[in-house]
C-alpha positions as CSV (number, residue, x, y, z in Angstrom):
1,X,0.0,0.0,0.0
2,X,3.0,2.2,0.8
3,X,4.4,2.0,-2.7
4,X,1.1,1.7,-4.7
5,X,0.7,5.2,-2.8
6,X,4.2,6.5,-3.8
7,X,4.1,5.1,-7.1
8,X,0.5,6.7,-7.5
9,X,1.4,10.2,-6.3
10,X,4.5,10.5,-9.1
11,X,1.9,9.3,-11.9
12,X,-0.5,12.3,-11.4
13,X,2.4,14.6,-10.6
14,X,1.3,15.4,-6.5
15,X,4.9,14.3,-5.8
16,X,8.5,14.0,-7.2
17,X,10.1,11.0,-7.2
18,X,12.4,11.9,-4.7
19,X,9.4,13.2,-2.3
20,X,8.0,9.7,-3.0
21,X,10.7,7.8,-2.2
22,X,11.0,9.8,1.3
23,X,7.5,9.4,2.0
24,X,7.4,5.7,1.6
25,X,10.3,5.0,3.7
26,X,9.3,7.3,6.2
27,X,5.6,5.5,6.2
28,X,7.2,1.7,6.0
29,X,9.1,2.9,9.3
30,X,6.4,4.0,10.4
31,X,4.0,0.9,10.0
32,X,6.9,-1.6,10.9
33,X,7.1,0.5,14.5
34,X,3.7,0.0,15.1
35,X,3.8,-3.7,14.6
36,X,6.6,-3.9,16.8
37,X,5.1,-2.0,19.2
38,X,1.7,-4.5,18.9
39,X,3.8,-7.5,18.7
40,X,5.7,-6.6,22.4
41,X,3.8,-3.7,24.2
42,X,5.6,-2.0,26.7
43,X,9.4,-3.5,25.5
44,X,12.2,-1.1,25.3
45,X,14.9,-2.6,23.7
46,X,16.5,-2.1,20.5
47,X,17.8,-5.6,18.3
48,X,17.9,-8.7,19.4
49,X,17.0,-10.5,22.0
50,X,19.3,-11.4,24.3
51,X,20.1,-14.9,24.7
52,X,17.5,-16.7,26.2
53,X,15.7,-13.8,26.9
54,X,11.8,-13.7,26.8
55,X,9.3,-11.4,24.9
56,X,7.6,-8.9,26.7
């Protein structure tokens, strides 16, 4: 949906495709941290687990 909406912005000319390109990877950040977030709420760590460590 993120590209589809980048790719569809350049075609009718509402963004270059260097805006696009910014937008979409600012967006699929975006979305990914969100997932993250549902996937472990409250955790605070960056990377990796550590070993044997447990989710949330």
């Amino acid at each position: 949906m993120v590209v589809g909406n980048a790719i569809e912005s350049v075609r009718n000319g509402e963004a270059s495709v260097e805006d696009a390109i910014l937008h979409a990877a600012v967006h699929g950040w975006y979305e990914g941290h969100i997932q993250g977030e549902d996937e472990c709420p409250g955790c605070d760590f960056r990377g990796g687990l550590p070993k044997n460590g447990n989710r949330g």
